[in-house]
GURO-133845 format. One record per residue: x, y, z of N, C-alpha, C, O in turn; residue number from 1. Coordinates in pm, 1 decimal, always signed. Example, Ala and Ser with C-alpha at 12.3 -4.5 7.8 and 13.67 -1.06 7.14 Angstrom:
BEGIN
+----------+----------+----------+----------+----------+----------+----------+----------+----------+----------+----------+----------+-----+
!     n_c1 !     n_c2 !     n_c3 !    ca_c1 !    ca_c2 !    ca_c3 !     c_c1 !     c_c2 !     c_c3 !     o_c1 !     o_c2 !     o_c3 ! num !
+----------+----------+----------+----------+----------+----------+----------+----------+----------+----------+----------+----------+-----+
!  +1319.0 !   -569.0 !   +780.0 !  +1230.0 !   -450.0 !   +780.0 !  +1320.0 !   -330.0 !   +780.0 !  +1423.6 !   -331.9 !   +846.5 !   1 !
!  +1285.0 !   -225.0 !   +708.0 !  +1367.0 !   -106.0 !   +714.0 !  +1290.0 !     +3.0 !   +787.0 !  +1340.9 !   +113.8 !   +803.9 !   2 !
+----------+----------+----------+----------+----------+----------+----------+----------+----------+----------+----------+----------+-----+
% end
This chain:
BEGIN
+----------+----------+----------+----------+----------+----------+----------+----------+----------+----------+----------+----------+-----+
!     n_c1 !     n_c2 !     n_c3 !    ca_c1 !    ca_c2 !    ca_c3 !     c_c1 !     c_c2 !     c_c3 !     o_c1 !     o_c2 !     o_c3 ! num !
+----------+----------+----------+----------+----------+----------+----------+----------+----------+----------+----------+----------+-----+
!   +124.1 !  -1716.7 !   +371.6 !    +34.9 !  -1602.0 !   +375.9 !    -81.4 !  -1626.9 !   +280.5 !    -69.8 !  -1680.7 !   +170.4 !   1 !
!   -206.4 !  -1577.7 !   +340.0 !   -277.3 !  -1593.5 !   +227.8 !   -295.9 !  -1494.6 !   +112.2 !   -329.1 !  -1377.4 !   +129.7 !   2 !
!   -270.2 !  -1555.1 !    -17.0 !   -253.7 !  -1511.8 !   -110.8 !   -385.0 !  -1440.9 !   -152.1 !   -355.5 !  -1360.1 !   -240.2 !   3 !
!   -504.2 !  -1437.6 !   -128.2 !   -624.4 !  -1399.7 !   -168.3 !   -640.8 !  -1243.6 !   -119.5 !   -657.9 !  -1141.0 !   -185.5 !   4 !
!   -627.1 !  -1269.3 !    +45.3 !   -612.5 !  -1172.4 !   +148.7 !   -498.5 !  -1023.1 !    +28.4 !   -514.7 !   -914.6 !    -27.4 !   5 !
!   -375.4 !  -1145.3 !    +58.0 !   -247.8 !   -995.4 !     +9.7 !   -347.3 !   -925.2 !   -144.9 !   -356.1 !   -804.2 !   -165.7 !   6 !
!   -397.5 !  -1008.6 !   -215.2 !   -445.0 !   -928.8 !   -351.0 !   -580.5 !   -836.9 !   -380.1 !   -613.3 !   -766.2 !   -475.4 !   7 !
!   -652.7 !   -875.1 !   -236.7 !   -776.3 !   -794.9 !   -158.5 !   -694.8 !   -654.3 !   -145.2 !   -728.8 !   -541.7 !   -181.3 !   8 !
!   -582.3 !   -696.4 !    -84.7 !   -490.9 !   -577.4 !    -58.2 !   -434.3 !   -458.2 !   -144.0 !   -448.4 !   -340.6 !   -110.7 !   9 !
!   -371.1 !   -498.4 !   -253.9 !   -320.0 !   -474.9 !   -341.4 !   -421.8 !   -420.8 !   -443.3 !   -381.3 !   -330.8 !   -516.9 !  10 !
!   -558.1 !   -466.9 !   -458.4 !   -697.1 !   -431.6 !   -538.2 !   -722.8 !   -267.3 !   -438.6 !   -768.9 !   -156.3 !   -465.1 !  11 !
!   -672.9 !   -322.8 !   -337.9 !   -772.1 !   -127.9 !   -218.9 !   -644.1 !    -51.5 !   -265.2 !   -662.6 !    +57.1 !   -320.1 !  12 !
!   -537.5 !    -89.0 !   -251.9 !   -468.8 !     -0.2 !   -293.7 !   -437.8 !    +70.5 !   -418.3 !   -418.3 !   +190.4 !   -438.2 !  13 !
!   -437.7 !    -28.3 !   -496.7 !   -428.0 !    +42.9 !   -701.8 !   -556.1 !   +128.9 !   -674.5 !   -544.2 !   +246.0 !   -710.7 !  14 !
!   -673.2 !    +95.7 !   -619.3 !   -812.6 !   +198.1 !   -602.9 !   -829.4 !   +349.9 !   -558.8 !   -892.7 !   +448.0 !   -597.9 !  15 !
!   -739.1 !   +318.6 !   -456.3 !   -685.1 !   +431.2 !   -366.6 !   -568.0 !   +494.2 !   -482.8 !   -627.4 !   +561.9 !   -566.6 !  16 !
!   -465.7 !   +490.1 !   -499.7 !   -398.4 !   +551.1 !   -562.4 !   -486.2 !   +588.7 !   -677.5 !   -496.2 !   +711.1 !   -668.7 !  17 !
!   -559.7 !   +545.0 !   -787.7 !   -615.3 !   +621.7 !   -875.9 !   -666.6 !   +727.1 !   -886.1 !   -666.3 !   +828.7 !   -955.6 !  18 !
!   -747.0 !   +648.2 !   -735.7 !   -868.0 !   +799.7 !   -696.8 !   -742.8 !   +910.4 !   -629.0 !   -793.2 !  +1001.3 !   -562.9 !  19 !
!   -624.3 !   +912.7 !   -635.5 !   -561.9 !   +995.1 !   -542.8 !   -428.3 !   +962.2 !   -599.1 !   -356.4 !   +874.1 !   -552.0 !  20 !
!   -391.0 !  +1052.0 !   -723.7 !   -260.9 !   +990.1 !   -752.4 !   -142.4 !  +1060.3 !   -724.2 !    -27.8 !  +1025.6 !   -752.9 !  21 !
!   -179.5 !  +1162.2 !   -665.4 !    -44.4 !  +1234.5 !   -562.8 !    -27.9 !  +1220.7 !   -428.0 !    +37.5 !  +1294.0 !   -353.9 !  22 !
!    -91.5 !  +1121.5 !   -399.5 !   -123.5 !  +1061.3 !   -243.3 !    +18.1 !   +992.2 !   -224.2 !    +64.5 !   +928.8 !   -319.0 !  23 !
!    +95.5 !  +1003.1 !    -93.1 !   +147.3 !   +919.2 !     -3.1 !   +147.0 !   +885.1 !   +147.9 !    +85.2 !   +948.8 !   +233.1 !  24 !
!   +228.0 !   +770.8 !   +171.0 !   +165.9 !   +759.2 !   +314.0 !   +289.2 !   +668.7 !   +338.2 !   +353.6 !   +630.8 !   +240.3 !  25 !
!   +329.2 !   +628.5 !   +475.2 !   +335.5 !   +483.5 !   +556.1 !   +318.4 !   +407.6 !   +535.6 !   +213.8 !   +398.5 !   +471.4 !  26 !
!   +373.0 !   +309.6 !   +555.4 !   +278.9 !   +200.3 !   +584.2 !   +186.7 !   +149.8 !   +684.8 !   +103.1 !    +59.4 !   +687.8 !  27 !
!   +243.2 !   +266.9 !   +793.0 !    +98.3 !   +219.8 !   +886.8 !    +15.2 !   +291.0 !   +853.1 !   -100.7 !   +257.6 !   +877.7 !  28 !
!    +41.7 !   +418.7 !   +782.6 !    -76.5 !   +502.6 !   +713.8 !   -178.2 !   +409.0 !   +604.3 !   -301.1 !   +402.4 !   +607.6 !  29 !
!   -114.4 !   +362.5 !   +538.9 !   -173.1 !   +287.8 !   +432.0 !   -235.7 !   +181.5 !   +474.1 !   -326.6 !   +133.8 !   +406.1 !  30 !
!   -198.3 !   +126.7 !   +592.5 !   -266.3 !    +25.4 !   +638.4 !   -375.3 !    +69.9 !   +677.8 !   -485.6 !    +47.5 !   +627.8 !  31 !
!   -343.3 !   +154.4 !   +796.2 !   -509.8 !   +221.1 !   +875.4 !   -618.1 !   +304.2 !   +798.6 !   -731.8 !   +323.6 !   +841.5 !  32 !
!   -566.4 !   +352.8 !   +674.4 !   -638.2 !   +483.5 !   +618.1 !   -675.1 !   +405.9 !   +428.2 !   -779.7 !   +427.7 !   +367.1 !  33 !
!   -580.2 !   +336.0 !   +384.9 !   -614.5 !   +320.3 !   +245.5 !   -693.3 !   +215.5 !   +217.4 !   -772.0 !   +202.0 !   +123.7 !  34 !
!   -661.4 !   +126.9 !   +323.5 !   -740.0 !    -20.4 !   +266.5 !   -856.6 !    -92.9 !   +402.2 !   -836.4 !   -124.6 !   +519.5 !  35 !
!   -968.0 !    -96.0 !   +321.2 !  -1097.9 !   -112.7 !   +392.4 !  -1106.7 !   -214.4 !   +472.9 !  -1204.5 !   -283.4 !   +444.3 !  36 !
!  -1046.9 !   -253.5 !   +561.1 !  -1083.8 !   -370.1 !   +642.9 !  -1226.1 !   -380.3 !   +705.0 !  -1277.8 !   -292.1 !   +773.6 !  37 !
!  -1284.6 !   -503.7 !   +671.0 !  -1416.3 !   -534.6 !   +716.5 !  -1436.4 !   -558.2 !   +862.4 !  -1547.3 !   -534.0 !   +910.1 !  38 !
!  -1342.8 !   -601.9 !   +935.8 !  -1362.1 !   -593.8 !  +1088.2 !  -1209.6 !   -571.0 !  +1149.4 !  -1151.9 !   -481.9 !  +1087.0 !  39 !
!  -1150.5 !   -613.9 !  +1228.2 !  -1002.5 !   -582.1 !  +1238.5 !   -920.1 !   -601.0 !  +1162.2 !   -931.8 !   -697.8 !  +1087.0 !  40 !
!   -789.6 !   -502.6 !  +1152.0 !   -734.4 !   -494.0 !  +1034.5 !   -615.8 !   -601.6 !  +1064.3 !   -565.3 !   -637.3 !  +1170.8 !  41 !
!   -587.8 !   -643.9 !   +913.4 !   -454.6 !   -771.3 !   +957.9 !   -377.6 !   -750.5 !   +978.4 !   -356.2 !   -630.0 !   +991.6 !  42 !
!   -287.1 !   -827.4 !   +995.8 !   -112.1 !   -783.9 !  +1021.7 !    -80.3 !   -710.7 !   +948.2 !   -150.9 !   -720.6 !   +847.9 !  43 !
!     -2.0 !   -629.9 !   +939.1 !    +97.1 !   -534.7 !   +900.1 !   +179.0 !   -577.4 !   +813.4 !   +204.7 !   -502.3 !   +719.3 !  44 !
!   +235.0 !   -693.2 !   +819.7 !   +298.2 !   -779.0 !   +729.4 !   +216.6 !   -816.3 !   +613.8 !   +292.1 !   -856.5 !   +525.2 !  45 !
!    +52.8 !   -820.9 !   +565.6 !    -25.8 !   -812.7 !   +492.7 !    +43.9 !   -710.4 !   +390.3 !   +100.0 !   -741.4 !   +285.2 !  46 !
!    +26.0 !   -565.8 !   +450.8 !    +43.2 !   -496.2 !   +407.9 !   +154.5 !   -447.5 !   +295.8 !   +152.0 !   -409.2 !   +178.8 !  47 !
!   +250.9 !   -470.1 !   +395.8 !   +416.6 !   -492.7 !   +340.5 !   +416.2 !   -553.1 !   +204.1 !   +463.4 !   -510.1 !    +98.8 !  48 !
!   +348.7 !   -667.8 !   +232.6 !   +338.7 !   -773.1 !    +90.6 !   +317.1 !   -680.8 !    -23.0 !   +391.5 !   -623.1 !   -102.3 !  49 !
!   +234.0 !   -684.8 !    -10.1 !    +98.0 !   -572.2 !   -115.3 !   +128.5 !   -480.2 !   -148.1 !    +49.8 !   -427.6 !   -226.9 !  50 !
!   +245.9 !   -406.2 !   -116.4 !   +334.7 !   -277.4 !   -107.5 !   +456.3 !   -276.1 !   -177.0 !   +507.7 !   -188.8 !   -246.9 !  51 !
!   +502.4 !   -417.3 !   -137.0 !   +626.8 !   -481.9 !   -241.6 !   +606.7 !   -527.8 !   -393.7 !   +652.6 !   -492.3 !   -502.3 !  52 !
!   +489.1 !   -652.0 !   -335.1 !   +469.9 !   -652.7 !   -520.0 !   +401.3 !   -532.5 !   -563.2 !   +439.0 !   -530.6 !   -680.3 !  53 !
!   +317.6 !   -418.5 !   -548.4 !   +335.7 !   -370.9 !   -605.8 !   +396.9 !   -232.3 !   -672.9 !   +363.3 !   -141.9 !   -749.4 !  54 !
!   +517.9 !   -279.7 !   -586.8 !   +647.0 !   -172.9 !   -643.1 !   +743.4 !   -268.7 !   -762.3 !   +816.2 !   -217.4 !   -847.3 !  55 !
!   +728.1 !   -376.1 !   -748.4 !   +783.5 !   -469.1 !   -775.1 !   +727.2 !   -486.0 !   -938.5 !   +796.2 !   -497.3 !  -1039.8 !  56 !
!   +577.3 !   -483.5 !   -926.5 !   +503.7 !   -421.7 !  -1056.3 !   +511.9 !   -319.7 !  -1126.6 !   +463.3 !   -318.6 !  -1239.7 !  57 !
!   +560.5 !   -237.6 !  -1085.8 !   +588.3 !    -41.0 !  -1115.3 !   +494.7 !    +28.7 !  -1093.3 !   +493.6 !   +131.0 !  -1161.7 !  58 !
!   +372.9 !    +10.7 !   -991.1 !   +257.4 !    +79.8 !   -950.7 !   +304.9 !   +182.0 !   -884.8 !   +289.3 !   +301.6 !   -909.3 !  59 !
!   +385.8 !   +112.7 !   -768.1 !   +404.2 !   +206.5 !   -638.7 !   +607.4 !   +240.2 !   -668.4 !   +691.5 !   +187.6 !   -741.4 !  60 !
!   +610.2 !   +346.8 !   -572.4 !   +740.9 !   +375.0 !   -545.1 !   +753.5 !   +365.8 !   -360.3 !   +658.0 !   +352.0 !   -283.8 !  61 !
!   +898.1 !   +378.2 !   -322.5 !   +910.4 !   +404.4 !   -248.5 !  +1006.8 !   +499.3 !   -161.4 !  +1065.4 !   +416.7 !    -91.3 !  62 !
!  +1061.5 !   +639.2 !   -122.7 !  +1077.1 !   +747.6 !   -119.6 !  +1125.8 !   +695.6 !    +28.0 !  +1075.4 !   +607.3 !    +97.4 !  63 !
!  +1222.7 !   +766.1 !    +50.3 !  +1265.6 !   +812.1 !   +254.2 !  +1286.1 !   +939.6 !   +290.3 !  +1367.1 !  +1015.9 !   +237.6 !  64 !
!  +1248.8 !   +952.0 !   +336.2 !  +1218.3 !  +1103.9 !   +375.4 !  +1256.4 !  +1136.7 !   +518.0 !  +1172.3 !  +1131.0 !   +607.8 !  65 !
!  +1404.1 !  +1177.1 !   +543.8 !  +1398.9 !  +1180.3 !   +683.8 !  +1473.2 !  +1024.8 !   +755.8 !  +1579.3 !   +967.0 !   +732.0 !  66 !
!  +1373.5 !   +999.4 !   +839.5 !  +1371.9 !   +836.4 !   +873.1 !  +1275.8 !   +768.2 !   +848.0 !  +1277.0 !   +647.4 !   +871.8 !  67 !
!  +1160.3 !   +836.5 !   +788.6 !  +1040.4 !   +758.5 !   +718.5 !  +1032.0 !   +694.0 !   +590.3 !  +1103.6 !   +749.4 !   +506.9 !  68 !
!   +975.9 !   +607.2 !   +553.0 !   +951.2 !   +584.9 !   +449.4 !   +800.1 !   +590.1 !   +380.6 !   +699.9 !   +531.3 !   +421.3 !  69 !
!   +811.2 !   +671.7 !   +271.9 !   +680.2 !   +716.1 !   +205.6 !   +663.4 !   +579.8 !    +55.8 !   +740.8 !   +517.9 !    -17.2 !  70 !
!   +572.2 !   +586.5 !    +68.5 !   +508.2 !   +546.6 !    -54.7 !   +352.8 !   +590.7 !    -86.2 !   +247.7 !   +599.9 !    -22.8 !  71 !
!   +416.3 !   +621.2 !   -272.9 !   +340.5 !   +664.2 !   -374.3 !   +310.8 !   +630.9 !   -479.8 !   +401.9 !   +560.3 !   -522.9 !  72 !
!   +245.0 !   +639.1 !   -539.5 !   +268.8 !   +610.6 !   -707.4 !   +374.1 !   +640.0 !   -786.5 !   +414.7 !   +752.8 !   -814.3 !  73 !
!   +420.3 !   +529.3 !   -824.5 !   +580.9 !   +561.0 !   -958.7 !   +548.1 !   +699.0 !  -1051.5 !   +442.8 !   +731.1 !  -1106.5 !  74 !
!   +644.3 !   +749.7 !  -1048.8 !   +648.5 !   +853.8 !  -1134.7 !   +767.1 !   +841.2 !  -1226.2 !   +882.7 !   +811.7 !  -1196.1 !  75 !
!   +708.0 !   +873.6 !  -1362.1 !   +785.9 !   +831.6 !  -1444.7 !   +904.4 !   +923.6 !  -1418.7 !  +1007.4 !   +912.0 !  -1485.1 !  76 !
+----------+----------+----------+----------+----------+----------+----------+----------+----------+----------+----------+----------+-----+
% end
């Protein structure tokens, strides 16, 4: 995977959560709505990445709700 791409990723998202730190979403939400793709958006699996490390970092959490899964910002 390219590694540049996933941290393009991971940069829209810490952005997005700041500006919005009670925000959650999907991941197809987060894909289509949080992070700026310049012409078509990438795989989905992009996404995932970028979502893991940074839960993996303690940025993000991740919540199920139902049969969905939400993600948000960690709360302490």
């Amino acid at each position: 995977m390219d590694e540049q791409l996933v941290d393009t990723v991971m940069q829209a998202i810490r952005a997005y959560v700041r500006a919005r730190p009670d925000c959650a979403d999907t991941i197809e939400g987060i894909h289509a709505w949080w992070v700026p793709w310049p012409d078509q958006p990438e795989p989905l699996s992009v996404t995932r990445l970028a979502l893991e490390r940074l839960e993996a970092e303690g940025v993000l959490e991740r919540r199920h709700v139902g049969r969905r899964e939400l993600w948000r910002a960690r709360r302490e």
